[in-house]
N, C-alpha and C positions, 0 to 999 in steps of 0.2 A: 347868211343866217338872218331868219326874220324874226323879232318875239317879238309878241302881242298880248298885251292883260289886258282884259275884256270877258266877262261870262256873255259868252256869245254863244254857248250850246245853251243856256235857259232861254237864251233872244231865240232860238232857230228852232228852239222847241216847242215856244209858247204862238210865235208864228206860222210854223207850218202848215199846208194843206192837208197833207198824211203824213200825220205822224209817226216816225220811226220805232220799229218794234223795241223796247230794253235791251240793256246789253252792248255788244257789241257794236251793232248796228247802228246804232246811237253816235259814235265816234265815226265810223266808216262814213255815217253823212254828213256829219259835220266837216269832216275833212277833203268830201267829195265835194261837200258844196262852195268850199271856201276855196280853190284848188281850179275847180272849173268853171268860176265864176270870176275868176282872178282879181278878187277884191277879199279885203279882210273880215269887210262888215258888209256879206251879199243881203242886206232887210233892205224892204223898200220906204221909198221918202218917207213916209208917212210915219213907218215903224222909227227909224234912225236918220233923223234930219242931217245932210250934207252940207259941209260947209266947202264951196266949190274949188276956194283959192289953197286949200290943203288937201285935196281930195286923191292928188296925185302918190300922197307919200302912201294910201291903204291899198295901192293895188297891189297884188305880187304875180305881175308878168317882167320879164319870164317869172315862171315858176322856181322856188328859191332853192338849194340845196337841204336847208333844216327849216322849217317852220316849227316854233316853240308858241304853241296856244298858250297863254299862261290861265286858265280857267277855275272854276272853284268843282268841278268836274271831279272823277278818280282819275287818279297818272296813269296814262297808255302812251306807247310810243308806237305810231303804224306809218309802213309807205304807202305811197301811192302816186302814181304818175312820177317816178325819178325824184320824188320829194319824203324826206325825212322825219313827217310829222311827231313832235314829242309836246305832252302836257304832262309836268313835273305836280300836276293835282296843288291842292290848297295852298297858298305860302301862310296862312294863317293856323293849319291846322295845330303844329306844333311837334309832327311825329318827326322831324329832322331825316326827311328823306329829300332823294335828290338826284336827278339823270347825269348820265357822264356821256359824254358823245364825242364817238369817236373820226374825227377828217377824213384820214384813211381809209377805212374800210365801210365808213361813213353808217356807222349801227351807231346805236347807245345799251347804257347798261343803268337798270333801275336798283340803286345804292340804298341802303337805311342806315344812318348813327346809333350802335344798339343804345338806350340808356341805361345809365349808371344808376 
């Protein structure tokens, strides 16, 4: 299990070549990109400076079972390549929701706290 907090879909949106249609789509690249690039933070030097002697801990080869984006994004949870991707959306927003993931069968399920 990998989690990473980082708005890394604004970084990969605001640097892209062709940018990703809305939607969906939007996540599917994000997660294709970070997946097959087998780094956390795939921006180049320029965009997101490397510092060399820690560079080791952002890679995820192999590829991890759950990768938890932690992003300011809306919460999706998608596979892709035998990988688990789930973003549990804002932790600021305030609406007390929250993924549950399962080892076993290795899904998740998207929870809400109704409020009182």
């Amino acid at each position: 299990i990998v989690v990473f907090r980082e708005d890394l879909l604004k970084r990969i949106r605001r640097n892209s070549v062709l940018p990703p249609v809305e939607g969906t789509e939007i996540v599917k690249h994000l997660v294709r990109t970070v997946v097959d690039e087998g780094h956390l933070c795939p921006l180049p030097q320029r965009i997101r400076p490397v510092y060399w002697a820690h560079d080791h801990a952002m890679r995820v080869y192999p590829i991890p079972d759950v990768l938890i984006l932690a992003d300011r994004f809306d919460s999706y949870s998608i596979n892709y390549e035998d990988c688990h991707c789930i973003n549990p959306g804002s932790f600021s927003a305030g609406d007390l929701s929250f993924f549950m993931y399962y080892p076993v069968s290795r899904t998740s399920q998207y929870s809400k706290i109704p409020k009182k």
